[in-house]
N, CA, C and O of each residue as an XYZ file, in Angstrom:
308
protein
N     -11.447      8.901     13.623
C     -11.479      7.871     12.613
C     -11.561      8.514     11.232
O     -11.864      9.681     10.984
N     -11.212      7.470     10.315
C     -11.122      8.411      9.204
C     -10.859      7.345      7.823
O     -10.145      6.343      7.788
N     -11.494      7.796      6.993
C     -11.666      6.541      5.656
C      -9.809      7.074      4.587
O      -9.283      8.108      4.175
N      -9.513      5.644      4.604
C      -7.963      6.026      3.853
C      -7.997      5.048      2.475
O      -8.837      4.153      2.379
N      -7.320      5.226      1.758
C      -7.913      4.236      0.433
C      -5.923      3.738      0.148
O      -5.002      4.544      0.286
N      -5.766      2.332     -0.230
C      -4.759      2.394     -0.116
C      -4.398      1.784     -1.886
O      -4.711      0.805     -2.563
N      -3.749      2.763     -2.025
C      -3.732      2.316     -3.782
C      -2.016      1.951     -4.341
O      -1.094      2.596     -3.841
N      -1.817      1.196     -5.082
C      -0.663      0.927     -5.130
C      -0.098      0.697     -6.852
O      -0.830      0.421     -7.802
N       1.101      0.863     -6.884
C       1.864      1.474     -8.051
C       3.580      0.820     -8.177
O       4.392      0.530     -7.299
N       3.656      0.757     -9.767
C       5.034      0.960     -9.907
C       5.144      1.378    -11.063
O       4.071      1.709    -11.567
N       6.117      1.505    -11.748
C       6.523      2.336    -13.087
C       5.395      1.908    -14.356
O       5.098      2.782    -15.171
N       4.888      0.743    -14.452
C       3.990      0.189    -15.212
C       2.526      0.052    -14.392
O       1.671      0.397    -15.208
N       2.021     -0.229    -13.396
C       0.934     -0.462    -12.985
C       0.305      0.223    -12.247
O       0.998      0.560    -11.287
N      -1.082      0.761    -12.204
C      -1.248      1.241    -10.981
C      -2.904      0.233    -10.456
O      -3.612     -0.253    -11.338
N      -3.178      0.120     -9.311
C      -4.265     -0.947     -8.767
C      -4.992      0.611     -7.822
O      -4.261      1.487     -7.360
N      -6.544      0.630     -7.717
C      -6.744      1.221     -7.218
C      -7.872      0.751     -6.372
O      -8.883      0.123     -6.687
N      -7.400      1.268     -5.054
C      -8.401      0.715     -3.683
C     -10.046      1.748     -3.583
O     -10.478      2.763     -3.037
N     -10.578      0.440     -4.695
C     -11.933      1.423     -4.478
C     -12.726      1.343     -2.598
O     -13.476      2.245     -2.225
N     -12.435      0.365     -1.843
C     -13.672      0.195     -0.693
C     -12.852      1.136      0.783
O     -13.503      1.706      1.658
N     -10.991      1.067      0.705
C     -10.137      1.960      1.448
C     -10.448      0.852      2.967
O     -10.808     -0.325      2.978
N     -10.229      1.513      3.797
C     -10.706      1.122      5.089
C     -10.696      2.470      6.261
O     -10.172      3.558      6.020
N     -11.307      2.160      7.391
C     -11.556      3.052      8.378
C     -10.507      2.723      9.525
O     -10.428      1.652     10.127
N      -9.563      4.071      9.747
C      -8.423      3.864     10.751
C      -8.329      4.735     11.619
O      -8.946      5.753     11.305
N      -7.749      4.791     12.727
C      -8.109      5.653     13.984
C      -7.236      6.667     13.779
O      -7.457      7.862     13.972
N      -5.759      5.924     13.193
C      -4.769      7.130     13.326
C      -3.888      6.465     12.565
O      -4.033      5.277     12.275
N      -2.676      7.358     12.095
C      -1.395      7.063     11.374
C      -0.852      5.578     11.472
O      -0.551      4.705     10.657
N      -0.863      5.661     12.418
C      -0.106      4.245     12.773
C      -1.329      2.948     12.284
O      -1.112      2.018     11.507
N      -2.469      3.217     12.928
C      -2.714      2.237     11.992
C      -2.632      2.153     10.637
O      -2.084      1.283      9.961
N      -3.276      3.217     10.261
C      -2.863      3.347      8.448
C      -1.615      2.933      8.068
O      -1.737      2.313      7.011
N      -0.262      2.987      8.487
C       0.796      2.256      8.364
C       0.706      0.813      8.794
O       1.765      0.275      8.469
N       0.034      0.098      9.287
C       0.077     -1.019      9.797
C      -1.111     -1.654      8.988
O      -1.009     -2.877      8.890
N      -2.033     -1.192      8.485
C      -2.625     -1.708      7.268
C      -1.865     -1.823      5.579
O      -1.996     -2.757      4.788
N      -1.182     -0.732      5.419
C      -0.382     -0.509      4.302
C       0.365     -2.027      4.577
O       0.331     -2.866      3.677
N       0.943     -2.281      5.690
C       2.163     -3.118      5.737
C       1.533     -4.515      5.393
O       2.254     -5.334      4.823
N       0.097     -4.876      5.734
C      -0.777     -5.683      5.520
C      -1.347     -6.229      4.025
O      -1.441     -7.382      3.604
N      -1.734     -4.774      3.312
C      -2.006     -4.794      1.834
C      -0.857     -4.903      1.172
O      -1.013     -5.030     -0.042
N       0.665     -4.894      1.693
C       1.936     -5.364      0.950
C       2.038     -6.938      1.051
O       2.333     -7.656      0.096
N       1.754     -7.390      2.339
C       1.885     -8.535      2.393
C       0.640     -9.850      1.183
O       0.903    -10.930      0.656
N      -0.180     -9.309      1.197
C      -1.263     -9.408      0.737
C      -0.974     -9.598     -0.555
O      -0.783    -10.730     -1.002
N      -0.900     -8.326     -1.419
C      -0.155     -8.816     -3.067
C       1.067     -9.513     -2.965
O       0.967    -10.516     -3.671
N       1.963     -9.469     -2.527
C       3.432    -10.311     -2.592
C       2.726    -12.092     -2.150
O       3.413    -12.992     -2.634
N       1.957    -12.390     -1.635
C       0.676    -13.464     -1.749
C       0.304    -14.081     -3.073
O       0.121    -15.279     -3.289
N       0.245    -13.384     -3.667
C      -0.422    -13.199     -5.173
C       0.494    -14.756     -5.437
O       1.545    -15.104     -4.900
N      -0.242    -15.400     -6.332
C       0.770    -16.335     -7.408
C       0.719    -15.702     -8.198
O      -0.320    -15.434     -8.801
N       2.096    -15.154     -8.507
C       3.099    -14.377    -10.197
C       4.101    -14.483     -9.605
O       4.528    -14.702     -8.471
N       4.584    -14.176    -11.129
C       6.297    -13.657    -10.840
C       6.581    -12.562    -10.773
O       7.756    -12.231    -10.934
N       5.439    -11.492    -10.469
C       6.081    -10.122    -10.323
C       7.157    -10.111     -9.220
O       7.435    -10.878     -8.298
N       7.634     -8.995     -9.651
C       8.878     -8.696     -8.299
C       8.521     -7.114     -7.522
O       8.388     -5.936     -7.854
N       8.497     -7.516     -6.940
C       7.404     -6.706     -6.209
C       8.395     -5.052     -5.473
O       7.920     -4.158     -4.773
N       9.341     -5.151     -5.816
C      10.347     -4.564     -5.121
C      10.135     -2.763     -5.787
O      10.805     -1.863     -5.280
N       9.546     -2.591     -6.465
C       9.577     -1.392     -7.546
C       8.391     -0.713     -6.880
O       8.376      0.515     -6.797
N       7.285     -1.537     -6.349
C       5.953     -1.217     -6.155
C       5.431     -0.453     -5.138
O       5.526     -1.343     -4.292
N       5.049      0.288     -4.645
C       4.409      1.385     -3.601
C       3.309      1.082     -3.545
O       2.729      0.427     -4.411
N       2.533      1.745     -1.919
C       1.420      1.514     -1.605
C       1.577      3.692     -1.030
O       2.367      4.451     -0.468
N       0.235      3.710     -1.686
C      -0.268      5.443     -1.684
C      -1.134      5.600     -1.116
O      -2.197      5.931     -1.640
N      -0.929      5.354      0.606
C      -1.806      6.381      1.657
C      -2.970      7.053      1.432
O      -3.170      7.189      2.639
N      -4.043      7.666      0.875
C      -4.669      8.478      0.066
C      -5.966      8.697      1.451
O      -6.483      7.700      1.953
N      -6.383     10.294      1.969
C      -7.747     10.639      2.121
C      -8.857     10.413      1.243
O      -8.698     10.131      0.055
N     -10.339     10.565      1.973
C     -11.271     10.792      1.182
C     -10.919     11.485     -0.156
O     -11.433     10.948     -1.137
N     -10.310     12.341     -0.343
C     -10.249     13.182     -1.109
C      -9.537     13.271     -2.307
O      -9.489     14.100     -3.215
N      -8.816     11.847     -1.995
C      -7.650     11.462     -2.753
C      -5.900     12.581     -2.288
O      -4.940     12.810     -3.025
N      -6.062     12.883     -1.282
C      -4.805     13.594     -0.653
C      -3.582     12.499     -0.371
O      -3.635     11.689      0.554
N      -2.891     12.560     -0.957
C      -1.612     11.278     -0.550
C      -1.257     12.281      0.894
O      -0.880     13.431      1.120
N      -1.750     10.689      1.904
C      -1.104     11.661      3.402
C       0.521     10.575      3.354
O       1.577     11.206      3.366
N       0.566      9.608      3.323
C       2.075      9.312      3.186
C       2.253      8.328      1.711
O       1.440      8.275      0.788
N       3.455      7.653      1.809
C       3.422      5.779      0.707
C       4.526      5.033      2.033
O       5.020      5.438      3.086
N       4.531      4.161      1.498
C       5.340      2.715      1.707
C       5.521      2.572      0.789
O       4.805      3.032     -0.101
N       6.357      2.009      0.624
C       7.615      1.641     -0.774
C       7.271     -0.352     -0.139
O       7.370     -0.689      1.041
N       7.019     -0.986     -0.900
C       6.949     -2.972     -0.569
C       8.393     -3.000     -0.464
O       8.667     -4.200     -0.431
N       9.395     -2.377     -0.397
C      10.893     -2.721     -0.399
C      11.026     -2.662      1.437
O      11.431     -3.570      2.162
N      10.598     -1.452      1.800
C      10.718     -1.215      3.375
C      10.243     -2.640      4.087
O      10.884     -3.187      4.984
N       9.172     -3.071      3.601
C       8.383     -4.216      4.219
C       9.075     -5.647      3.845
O       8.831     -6.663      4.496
N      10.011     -5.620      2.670
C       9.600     -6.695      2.124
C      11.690     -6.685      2.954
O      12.321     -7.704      3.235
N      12.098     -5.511      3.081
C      13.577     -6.275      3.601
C      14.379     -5.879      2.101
O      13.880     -5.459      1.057
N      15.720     -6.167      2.412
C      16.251     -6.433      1.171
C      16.151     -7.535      0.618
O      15.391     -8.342      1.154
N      16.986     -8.005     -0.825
C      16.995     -9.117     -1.467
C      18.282     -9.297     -1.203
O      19.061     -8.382     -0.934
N      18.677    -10.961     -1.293
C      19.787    -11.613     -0.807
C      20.833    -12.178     -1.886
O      21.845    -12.771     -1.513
């Protein structure tokens, strides 16, 4: 198990995951990321969410991977 902080970004913003969460392994940490995308695209705005990343991060602040909200979110039509 292992504490991952999931912080997220685009050319103008960055949001940072002060509380993270506790995950067993990769895959979950990807399957939470996919969760905290769904989560802001939730939001009432008009951001467009398509620019925006979510940054994997250790205790330590080590980026172990990102998600891009584009992978999750599909293309636009």
């Amino acid at each position: 198990m292992a504490q991952v902080y999931f912080h997220c970004s685009n050319s103008k913003e960055v949001r940072i995951d002060q509380s993270g969460a506790v995950v067993s392994d990769l895959a979950e940490a990807r399957d939470y990321a996919a969760c905290v995308v769904q989560s802001m695209i939730r939001e009432s705005s008009a951001e467009d969410w398509r620019d925006w990343v979510v940054h994997v991060s250790d205790a330590y602040d080590d980026e172990i991977f990102e998600v891009s909200f584009s992978s999750v979110l599909g293309k636009a039509h």
